[in-house]
C-alpha angles and dihedrals in degrees: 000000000000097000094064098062085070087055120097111248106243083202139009146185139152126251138164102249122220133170133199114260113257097222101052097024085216115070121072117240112206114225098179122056092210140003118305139177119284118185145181112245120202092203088196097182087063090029092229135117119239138190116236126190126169132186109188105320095324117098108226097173122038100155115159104211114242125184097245095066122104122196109219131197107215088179149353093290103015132080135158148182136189129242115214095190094048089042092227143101118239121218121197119191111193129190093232140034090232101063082044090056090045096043085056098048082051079047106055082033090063098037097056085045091053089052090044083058103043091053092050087042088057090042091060085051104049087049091049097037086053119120117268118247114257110263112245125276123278089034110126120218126220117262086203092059113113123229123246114219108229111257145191111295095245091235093068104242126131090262113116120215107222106207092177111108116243088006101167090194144041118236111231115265113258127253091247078057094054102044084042098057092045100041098083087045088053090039083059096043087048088047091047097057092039094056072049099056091039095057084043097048094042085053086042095059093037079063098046097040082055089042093050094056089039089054094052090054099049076049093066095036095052085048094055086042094061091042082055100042089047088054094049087044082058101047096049084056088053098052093040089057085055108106096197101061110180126184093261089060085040084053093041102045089045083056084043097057098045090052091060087055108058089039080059097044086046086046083059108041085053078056100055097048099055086047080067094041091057089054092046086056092045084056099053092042081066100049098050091047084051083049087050092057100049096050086058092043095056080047090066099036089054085052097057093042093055094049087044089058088045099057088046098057087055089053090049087049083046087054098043089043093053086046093056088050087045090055089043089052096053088042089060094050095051085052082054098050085050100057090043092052094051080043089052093045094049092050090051085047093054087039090060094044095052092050086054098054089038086047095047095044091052 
């Protein structure tokens, strides 16, 4: 937002800003070609906190601040969090740990201010969203009054406002309502367990990576074992084909022997461990599919929440505009009121003027 240029930064640094690229979802795209300043907003006049970058003129970070974020360091000098509203995924890169470890603590301040603010800010809608008090007995509506259809409480929760005079009972909340209050509770849980898969999946390939390396090495070995295994075969033939055996070939062949067995037993035991390795991988190969899921799932979930604000914010323009009709209408019958009082006035006028001329020609 423009506005906030003009506002003083409550914090600042200065990081090198990246953002994932659109297209593969995994590799970082710079936007800035070197470090530039990255600062903490109060927007007072939304009562949010928001997170402004500029290069140049050009604004390469505007992230409002919710209380569902998390800000993640994925290294010494890197950290990152997701925007839901922008649709992206902001990278900073420091010079030092410190100013990403203070950059985090700014970062979990603001967020449970934000969350501080957002709760006060429901609470002053709910008060002023409440149902009016009946009017007292004896008091006539107008027939002419329109009715107001009940509609959505503004904070997102499952209450109704009834906006019909003298109702005696609350309609029950909509599905869209329902799935609308709950959608940001399930964003964050989805959030949540994919922060989760991602630390998993980034441990997981660390291991496989290191299995992987691991697994070509056994591989030569085992294939130097078995060389090795073939040649004393053949020389226990050898040996064996030998007619004169002395104690020293009996010795031989006996090391020999021995020899063949713990390069079996070793041959196994590498067996045995990439066994492990391939269900490892097979592991992994779940849990990312199950990573996979979630994240289309949040995808979802982030859908139905956006057409779910959407359609309340038409309902909001449907209320305003009926309560514009509703303040016309009053205006008109103030207008009315008027012009039968001066009419009134006028009669009594007339009434007082005809007594006197009855009075005088009696």
């Amino acid at each position: 937002m423009a506005y906030c240029l003009y506002l003083q930064p409550i914090y600042s640094t200065r990081a090198h800003v990246f953002q994932i690229d659109p297209n593969t979802k995994k590799n970082w795209l710079p936007t800035s070609k070197h470090a530039v300043t990255v600062s903490y907003f109060y927007d007072s006049t939304r009562n949010v906190y928001r997170i402004i970058s500029l290069d140049g003129t050009k604004a390469i970070i505007n992230s409002t601040i919710s209380p569902n974020m998390t800000f993640t360091k994925t290294s010494q000098k890197f950290g990152q969090w997701a925007d839901s509203r922008a649709n992206t995924v902001y990278g900073l890169g420091f010079s030092t740990e410190h100013h990403l470890s203070k950059f985090a603590e700014k970062f979990a301040e603001y967020k449970e201010a934000a969350r501080l603010a957002k709760e006060k800010s429901q609470e002053k809608m709910e008060m002023a969203t409440s149902p009016s008090q009946e009017s007292p007995g004896g008091e006539l509506s107008s027939p002419l009054t329109p009715v107001t259809p009940p509609m959505e409480n503004i904070n997102g929760t499952d209450e109704i406002c009834d906006t019909t005079p003298n109702s005696d009972s609350r309609p029950e909340p909509s599905q869209n309502a329902l799935a609308f209050a709950h959608s940001p509770a399930m964003t964050k849980h989805w959030e949540a367990e994919l922060e989760a898969l991602k630390g998993n999946n980034a441990k997981l390939t660390a291991a496989l990576l290191e299995s992987t390396a691991n697994v070509k090495q056994w591989k030569q070995q085992l294939a130097a074992y078995q060389e090795e295994a073939e040649r004393l075969h053949k020389r226990v033939t050898e040996l064996e084909c030998q007619s004169n055996q002395t104690p020293v070939i009996k010795s031989q062949k006996t090391e020999l022997n021995q020899t063949i067995e713990e390069l079996e037993n070793t041959l196994r035991d590498k067996e045995e461990e990439m066994e492990k390795l391939k269900e490892e991988l097979e592991t992994m190969n779940d849990l990312m599919e199950q990573k996979d899921t979630l994240t289309q799932k949040l995808e979802e979930t982030e859908l139905r929440s956006r057409v779910l604000e959407e359609q309340l914010a038409g309902a909001e323009q449907r209320l305003e505009e009926n309560q514009e009709e509703q303040e016309n209408f009053r205006k008109s019958l103030r207008t009315l009121l008027e012009l039968l009082d001066g009419k009134i006035f006028e009669l009594t006028e007339l009434r007082d003027t005809l007594a006197r001329l009855i009075e005088e020609a009696s």
